[in-house]
C-alpha positions in Angstrom: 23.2 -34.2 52.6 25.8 -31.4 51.8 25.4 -27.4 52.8 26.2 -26.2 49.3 23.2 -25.8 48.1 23.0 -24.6 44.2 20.5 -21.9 43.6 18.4 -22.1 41.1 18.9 -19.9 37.6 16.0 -16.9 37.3 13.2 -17.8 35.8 13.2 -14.8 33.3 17.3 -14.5 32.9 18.0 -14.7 29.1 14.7 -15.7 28.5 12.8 -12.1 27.7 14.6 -10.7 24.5 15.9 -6.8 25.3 13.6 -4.6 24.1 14.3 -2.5 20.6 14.4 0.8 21.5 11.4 2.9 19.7 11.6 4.7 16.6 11.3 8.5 16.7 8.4 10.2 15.3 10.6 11.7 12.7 12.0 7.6 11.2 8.5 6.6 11.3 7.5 10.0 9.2 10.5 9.1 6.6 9.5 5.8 6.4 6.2 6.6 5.2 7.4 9.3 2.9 9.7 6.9 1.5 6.8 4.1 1.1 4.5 6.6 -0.4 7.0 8.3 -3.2 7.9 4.8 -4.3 4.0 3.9 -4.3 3.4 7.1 -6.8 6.5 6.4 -8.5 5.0 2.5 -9.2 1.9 4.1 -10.3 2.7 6.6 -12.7 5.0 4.6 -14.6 1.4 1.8 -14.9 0.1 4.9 -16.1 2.5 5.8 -18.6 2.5 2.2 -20.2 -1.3 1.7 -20.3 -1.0 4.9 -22.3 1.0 3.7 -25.2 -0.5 3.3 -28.2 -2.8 -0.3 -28.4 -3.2 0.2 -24.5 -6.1 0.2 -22.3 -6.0 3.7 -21.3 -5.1 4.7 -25.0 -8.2 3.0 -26.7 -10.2 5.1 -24.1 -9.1 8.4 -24.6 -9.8 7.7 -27.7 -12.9 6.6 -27.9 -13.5 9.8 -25.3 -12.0 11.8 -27.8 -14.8 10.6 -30.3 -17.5 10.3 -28.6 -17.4 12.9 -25.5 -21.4 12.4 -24.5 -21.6 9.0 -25.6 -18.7 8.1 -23.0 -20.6 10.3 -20.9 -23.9 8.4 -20.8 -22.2 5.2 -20.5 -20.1 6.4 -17.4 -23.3 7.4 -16.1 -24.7 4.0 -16.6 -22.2 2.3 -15.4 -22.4 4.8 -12.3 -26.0 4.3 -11.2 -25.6 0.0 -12.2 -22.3 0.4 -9.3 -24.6 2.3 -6.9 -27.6 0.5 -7.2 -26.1 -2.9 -6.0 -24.8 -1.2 -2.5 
């Protein structure tokens, strides 16, 4: 039996990663800013191709154009069918 005794490494030494210090109210707020412009962005440029000509949006306008209450009644339709089901 010897007196030098070893003692035994801490449990939680090294073990627990340090802790990221938190973002400021102001980083999170860019953040979202940043997400959200780039979101819009994405969005309007789907908009502006689905409104060349031979495109979805295009055909529609057009047949809007045409027929204003026809597209209106079917819009309707198509409004009270969507609600109907809920």
């Amino acid at each position: 039996m010897t007196d030098d005794a070893t003692t035994p490494p801490y449990i939680y030494e090294g073990v627990d990663p340090v802790p990221e210090p938190k973002s400021t109210i102001s980083e999170t707020i860019s953040e979202v800013t940043d997400t959200v412009k780039d979101t819009v962005h994405r969005l309007g440029d789907a908009i502006e191709s689905g409104k060349k000509p031979g495109m979805p949006l295009s055909i529609l306008a057009n047949v809007a154009r045409e027929a204003p209450l026809g597209s209106l009644l079917v819009a309707f339709l198509l409004g009270v069918a969507v609600a109907r089901r809920r």
